[in-house]
N, C-alpha and C positions, 0 to 999 in steps of 0.2 A: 828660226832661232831668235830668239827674245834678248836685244843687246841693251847691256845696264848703261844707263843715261839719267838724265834730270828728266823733273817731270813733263818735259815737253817733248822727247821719244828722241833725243840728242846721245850720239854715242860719248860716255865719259871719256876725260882723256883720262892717259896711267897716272897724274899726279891728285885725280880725285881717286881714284881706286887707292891708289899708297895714304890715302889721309883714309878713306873709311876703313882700310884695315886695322889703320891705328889705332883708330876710335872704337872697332871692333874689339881690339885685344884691349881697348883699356874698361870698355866695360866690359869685357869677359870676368866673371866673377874667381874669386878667391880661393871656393873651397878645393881644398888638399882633396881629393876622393880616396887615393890611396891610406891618409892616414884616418877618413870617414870609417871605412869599409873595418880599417885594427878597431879603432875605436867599438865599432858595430859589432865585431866579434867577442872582443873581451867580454861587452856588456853582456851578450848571452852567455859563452862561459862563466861569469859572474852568476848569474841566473841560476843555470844549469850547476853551477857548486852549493849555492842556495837551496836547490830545490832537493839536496842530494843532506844537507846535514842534517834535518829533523828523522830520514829513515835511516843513518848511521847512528843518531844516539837512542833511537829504540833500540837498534840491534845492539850495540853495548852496553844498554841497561837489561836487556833480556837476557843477554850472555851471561852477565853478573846474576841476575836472580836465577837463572838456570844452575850455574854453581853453587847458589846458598842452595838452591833444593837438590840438588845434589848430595850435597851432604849431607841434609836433613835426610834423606832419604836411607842411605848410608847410617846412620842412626837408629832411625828407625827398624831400619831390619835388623840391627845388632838385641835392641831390645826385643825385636820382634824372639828373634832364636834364643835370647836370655828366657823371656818370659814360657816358652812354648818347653825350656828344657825346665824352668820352673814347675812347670805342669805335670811332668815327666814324673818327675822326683815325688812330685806328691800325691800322686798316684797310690802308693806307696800307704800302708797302713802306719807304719811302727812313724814314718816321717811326717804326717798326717798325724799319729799322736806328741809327736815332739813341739809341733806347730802350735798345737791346740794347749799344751803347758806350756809354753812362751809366753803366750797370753793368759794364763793363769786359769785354764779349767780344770776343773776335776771330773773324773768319770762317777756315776750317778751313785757306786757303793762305796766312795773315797769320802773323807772327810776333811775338810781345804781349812788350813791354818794359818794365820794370820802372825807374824812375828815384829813387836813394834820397838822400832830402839834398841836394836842388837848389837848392844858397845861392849 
């Protein structure tokens, strides 16, 4: 067994051992570990909240544009059914000739008169 002494292989007495422990604890350094280790954590938390908000605000601007097309959609299919019962309708000869005099034709043995300033 290897006994602590000066350097000439001398067993220290207890009042060098009580002075290098002193010396020991007085450069024992400073750092907190326990409030290192919080610190260490928060910063990844931090990070990790970071790394999390650029795909929360895709996903609630996608949400949003999913409900504009939503409705547009919704829209859509309403004129969709408007227009296809449109089609329906005119189908239809006598409504096919109402169409066509709305617009001011005449059929080919009619004679189309012109009425200007009728006060």
């Amino acid at each position: 067994m290897i006994q602590e002494g000066n350097w000439l292989g001398m067993a220290a007495s207890p009042a060098t051992r009580t002075r290098r422990r002193a010396s020991h604890a007085r450069r024992k350094s400073n750092i907190r570990w326990d409030r290192l280790g919080r610190l260490a954590l928060l910063g990844t938390l931090g990070v990790i909240l970071l790394l999390y908000i650029s795909p929360a605000r895709h996903w609630i601007e996608q949400s949003a544009t999913a409900s504009a097309q939503s409705q547009e959609l919704h829209a859509l299919k309403a004129e969709n059914a408007r227009l296809k019962q449109r089609a329906k309708e005119l189908r239809d000869p006598a409504a096919l000739e109402r169409e066509a005099r709305a617009l001011g034709m005449v059929r080919q043995d009619e004679r189309a008169y012109v009425i200007e300033n009728p006060k």
